[in-house]
C-alpha positions in Angstrom: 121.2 -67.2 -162.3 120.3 -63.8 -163.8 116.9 -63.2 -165.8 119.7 -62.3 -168.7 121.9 -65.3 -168.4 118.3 -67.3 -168.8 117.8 -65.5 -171.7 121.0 -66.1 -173.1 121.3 -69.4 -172.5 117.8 -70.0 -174.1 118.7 -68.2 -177.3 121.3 -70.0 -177.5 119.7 -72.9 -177.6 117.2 -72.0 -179.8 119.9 -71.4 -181.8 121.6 -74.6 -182.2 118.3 -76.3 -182.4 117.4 -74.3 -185.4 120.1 -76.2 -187.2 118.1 -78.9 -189.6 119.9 -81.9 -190.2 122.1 -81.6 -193.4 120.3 -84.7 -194.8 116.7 -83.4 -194.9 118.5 -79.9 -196.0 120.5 -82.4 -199.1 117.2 -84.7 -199.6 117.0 -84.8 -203.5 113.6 -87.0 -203.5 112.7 -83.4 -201.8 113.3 -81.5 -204.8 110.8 -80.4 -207.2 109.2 -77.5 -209.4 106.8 -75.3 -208.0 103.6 -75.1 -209.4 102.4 -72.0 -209.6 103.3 -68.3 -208.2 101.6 -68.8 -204.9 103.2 -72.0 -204.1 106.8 -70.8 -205.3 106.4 -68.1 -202.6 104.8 -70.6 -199.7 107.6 -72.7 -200.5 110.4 -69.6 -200.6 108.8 -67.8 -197.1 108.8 -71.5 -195.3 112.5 -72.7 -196.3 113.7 -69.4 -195.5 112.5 -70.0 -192.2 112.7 -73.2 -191.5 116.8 -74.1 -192.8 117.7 -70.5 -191.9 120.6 -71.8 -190.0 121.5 -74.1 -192.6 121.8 -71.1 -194.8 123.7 -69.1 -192.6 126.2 -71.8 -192.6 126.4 -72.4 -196.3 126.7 -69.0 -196.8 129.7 -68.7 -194.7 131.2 -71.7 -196.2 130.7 -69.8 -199.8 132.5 -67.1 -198.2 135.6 -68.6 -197.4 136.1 -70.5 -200.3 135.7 -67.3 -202.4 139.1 -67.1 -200.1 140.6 -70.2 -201.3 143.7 -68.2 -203.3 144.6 -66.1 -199.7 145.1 -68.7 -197.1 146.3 -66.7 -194.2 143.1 -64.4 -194.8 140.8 -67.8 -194.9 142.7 -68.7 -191.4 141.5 -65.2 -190.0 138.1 -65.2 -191.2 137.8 -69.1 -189.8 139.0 -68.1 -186.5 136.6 -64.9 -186.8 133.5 -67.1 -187.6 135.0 -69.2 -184.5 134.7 -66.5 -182.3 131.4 -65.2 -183.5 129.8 -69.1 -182.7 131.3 -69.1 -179.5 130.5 -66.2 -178.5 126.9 -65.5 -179.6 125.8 -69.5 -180.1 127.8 -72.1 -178.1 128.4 -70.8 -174.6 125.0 -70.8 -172.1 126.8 -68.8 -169.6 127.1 -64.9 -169.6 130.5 -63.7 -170.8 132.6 -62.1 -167.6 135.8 -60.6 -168.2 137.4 -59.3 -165.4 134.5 -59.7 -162.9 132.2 -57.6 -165.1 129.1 -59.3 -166.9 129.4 -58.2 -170.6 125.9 -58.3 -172.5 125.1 -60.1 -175.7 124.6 -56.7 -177.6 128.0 -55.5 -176.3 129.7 -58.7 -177.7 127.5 -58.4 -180.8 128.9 -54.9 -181.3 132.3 -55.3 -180.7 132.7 -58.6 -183.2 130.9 -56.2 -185.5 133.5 -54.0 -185.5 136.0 -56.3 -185.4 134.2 -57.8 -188.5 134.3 -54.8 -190.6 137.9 -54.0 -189.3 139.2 -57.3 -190.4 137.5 -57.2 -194.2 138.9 -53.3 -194.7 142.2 -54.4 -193.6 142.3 -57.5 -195.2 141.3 -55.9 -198.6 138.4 -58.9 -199.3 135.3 -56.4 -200.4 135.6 -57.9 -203.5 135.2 -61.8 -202.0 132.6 -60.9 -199.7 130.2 -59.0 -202.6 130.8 -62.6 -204.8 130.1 -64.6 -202.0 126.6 -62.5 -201.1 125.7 -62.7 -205.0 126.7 -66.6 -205.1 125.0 -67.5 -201.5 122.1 -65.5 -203.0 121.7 -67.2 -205.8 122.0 -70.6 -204.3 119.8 -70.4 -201.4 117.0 -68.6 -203.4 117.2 -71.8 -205.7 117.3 -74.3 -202.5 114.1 -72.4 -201.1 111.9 -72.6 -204.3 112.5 -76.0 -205.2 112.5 -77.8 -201.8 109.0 -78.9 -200.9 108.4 -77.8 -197.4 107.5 -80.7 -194.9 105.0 -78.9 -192.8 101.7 -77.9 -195.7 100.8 -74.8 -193.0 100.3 -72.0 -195.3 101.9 -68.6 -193.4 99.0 -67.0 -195.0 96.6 -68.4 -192.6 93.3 -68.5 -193.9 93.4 -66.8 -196.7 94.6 -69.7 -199.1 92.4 -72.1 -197.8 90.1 -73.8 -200.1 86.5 -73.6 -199.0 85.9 -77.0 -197.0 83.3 -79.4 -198.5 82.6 -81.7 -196.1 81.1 -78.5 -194.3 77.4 -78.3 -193.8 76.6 -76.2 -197.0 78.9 -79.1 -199.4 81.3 -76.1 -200.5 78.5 -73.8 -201.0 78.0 -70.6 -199.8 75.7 -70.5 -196.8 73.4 -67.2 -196.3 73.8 -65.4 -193.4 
């Protein structure tokens, strides 16, 4: 096994264990206002991170039901998105084709192309700006009012409230 096909095959599964489980992402006792600026942007920053997967995959799904009214188009772009998960998420093994080992950033490239080829022709800039606006919309809403699970602050240190059971009771100590 190559160092690449290790690679691959790790990414991969970090990938598909980035998914969160739908009912954690759906949990409505999870819900709730944020309380002030700070914690609307802790909260925002963490569930970006964390259900990034999640979102990925809701925002697909926003995209082809903005596709609802063109069903031979929503058949393409499903069998697109097919491709795209097989070939960048579900397979652990390097991609040969004709005894030649094709990279992940080759693949990546040529789905892109493929991508772009497939919206021109298929005339859906239109659906796909919608579906941006309306995935927009609802993951920023998801992320600021789902209470992260994990209280880390990404900011480290600099949110922490002074600690009081220290030696100086919450006071400052000279130096």
């Amino acid at each position: 096994m190559t160092p690449s096909s290790t690679a691959e095959s790790t990414t991969a599964t970090e990938i598909r264990h980035s998914i969160r489980p739908w009912s954690s992402f759906l949990s409505l006792s999870s819900f709730s206002l944020p309380l002030s600026l700070p914690d609307l942007s802790l909260r925002f920053n963490n569930n970006l991170y964390t259900f990034r997967a999640n979102y990925t995959i809701l925002s697909l799904l926003i995209f082809i039901l903005t596709l609802i009214f063109r069903p031979i188009t929503a058949i393409i772009f499903l069998i697109l998105i097919a491709t795209w998960i097989y070939l960048l998420v579900a397979r652990d093994t390097p991609l040969v084709v004709l005894d030649f080992e094709i990279g992940d950033r080759m693949v990546l490239i040529a789905l892109s192309v493929i991508t772009i080829v497939s919206v021109a022709v298929a005339s859906v800039w239109w659906n796909l700006f919608v579906s941006i606006l309306i995935s927009v919309l609802v993951i920023s809403l998801h992320a600021i009012l789902m209470t992260p699970d994990d209280s880390e602050s990404p900011y480290g240190a600099l949110l922490n409230v002074v600690d009081e059971d220290g030696p100086s009771g919450g006071a400052y100590m000279q130096v």
